[in-house]
OpenMM code with the backbone's topology and positions (N, CA, C; nanometers):
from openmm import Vec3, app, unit

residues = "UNK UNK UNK UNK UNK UNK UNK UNK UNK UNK UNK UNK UNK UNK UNK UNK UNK UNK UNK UNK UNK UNK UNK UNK UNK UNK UNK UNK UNK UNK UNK UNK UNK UNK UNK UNK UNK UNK UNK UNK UNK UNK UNK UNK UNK UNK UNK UNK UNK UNK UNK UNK UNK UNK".split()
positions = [
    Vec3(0.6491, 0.7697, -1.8489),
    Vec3(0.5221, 0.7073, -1.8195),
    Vec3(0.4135, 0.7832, -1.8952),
    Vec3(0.2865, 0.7117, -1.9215),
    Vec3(0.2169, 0.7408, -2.0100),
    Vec3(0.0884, 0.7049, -1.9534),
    Vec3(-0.0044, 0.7864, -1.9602),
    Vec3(-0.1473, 0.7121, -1.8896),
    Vec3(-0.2640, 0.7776, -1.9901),
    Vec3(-0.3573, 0.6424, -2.0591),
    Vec3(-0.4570, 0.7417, -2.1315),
    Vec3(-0.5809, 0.7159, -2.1069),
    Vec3(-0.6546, 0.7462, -2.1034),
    Vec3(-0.7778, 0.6797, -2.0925),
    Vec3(-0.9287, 0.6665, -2.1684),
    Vec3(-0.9734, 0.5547, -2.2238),
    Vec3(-1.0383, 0.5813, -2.3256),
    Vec3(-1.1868, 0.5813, -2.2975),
    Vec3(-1.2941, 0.6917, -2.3173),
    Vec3(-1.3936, 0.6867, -2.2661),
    Vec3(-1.4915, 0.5839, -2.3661),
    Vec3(-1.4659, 0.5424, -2.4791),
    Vec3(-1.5657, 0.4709, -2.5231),
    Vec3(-1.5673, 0.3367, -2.4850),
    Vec3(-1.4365, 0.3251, -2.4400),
    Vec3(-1.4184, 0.1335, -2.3890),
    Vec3(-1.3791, 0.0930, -2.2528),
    Vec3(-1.3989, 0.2576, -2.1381),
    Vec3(-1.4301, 0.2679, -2.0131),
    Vec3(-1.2903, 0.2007, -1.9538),
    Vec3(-1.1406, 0.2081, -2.0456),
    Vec3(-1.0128, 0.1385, -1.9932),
    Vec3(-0.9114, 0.2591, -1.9712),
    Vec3(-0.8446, 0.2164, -1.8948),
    Vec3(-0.7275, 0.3139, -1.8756),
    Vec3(-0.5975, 0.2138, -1.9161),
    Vec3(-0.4861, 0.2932, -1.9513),
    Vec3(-0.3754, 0.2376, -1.9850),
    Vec3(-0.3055, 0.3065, -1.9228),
    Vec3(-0.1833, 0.2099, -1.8579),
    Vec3(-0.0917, 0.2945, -1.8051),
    Vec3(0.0473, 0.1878, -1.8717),
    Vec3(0.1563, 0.3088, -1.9109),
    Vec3(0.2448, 0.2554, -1.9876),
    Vec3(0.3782, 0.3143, -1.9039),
    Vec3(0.4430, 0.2165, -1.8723),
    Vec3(0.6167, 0.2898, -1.8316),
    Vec3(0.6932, 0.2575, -1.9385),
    Vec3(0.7211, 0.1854, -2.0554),
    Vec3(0.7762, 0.2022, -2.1550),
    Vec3(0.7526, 0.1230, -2.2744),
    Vec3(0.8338, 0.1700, -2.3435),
    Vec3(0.7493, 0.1494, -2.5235),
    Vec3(0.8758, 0.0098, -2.5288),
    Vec3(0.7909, -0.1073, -2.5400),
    Vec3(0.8908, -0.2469, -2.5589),
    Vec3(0.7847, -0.3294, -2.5960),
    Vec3(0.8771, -0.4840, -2.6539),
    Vec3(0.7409, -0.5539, -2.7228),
    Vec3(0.6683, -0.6218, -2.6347),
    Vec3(0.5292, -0.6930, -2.6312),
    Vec3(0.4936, -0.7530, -2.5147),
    Vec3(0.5078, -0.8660, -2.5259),
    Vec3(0.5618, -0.9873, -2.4912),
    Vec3(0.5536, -1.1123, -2.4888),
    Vec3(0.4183, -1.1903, -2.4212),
    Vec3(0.3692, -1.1441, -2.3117),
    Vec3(0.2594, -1.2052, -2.2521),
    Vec3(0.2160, -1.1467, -2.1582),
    Vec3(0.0373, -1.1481, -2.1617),
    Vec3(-0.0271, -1.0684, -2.0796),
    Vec3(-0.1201, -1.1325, -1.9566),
    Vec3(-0.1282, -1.0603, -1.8537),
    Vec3(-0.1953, -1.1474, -1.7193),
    Vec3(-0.2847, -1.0757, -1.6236),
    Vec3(-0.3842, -1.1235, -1.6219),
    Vec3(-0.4701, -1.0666, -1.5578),
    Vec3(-0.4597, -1.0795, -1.3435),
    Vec3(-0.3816, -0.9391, -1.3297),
    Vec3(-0.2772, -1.0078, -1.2065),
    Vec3(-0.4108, -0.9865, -1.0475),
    Vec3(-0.5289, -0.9505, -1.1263),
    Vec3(-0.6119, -0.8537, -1.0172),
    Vec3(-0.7880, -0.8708, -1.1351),
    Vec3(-0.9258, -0.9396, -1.1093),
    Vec3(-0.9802, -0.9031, -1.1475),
    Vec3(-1.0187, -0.7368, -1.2501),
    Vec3(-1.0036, -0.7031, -1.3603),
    Vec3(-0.9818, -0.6118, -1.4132),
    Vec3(-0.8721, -0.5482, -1.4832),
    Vec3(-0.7773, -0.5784, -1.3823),
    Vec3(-0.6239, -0.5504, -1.4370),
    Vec3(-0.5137, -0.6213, -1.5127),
    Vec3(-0.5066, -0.5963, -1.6373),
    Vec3(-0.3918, -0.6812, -1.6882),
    Vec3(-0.2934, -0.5966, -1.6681),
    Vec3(-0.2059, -0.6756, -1.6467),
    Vec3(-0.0656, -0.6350, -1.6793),
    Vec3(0.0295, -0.7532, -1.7869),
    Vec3(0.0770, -0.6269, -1.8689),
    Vec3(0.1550, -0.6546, -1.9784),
    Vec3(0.3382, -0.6797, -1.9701),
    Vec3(0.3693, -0.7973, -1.9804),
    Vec3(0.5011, -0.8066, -1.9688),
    Vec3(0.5900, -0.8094, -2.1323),
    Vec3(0.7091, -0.7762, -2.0755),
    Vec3(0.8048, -0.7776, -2.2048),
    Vec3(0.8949, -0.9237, -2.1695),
    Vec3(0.9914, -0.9610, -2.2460),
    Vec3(1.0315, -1.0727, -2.2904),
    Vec3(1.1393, -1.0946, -2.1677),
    Vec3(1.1723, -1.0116, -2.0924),
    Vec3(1.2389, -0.9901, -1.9796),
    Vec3(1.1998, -1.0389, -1.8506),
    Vec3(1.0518, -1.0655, -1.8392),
    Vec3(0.9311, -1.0325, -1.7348),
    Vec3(0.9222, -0.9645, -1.6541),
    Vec3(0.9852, -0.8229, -1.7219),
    Vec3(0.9390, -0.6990, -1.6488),
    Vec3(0.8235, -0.6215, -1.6782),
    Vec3(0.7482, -0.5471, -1.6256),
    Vec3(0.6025, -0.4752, -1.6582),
    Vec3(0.6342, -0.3841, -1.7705),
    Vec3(0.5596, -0.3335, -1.8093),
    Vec3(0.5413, -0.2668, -1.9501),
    Vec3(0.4231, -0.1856, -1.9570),
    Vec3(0.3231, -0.2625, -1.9311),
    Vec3(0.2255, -0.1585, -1.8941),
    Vec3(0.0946, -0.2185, -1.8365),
    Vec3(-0.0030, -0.1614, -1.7830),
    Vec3(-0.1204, -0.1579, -1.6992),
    Vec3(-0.2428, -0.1784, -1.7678),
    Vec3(-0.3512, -0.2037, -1.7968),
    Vec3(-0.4534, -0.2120, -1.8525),
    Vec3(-0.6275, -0.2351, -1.7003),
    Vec3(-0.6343, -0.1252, -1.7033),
    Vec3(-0.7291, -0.1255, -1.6167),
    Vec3(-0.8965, -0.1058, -1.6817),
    Vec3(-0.9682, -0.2085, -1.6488),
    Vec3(-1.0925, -0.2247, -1.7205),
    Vec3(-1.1850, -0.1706, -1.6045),
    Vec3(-1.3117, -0.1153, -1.6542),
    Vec3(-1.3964, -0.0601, -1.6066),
    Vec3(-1.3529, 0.0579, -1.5402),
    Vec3(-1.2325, 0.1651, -1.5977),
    Vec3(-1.2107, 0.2266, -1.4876),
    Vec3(-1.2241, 0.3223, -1.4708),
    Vec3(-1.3808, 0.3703, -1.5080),
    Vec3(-1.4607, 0.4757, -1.4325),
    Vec3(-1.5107, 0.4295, -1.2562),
    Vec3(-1.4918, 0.3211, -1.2757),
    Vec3(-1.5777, 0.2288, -1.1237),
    Vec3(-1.4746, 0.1729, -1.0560),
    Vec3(-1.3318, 0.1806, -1.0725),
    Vec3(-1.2409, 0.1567, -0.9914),
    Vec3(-1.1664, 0.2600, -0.9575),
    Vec3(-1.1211, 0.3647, -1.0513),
    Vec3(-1.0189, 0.4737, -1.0563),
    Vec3(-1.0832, 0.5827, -0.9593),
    Vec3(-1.0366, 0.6732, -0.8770),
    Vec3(-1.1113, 0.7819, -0.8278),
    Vec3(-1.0377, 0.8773, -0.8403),
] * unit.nanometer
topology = app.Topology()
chain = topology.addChain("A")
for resn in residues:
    res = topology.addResidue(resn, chain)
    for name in ("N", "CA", "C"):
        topology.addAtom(name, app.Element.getBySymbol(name[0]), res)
């Protein structure tokens, strides 16, 4: 697992593994989540998340 977070575009990423993404969904105001061709998760994409994350 992998988590980074980028302060200029206020997102966090969270990654459980390196695979291709087939399609992405916004499962939660803010939150995408990224699926692989399987439709298992892949990784997290959390927006604004100085104002959600604590």
């Amino acid at each position: 697992m992998k988590i980074v977070y980028d302060k200029e575009t206020d997102t966090m990423t969270i990654t459980f593994r390196d695979e291709r993404i087939r399609e992405s969904d916004e499962v939660r105001p803010g939150v995408i989540a990224d699926f692989d061709y399987e439709g298992k998760i892949v990784r997290f994409e959390i927006l604004s998340a100085s104002q959600v994350v604590t």
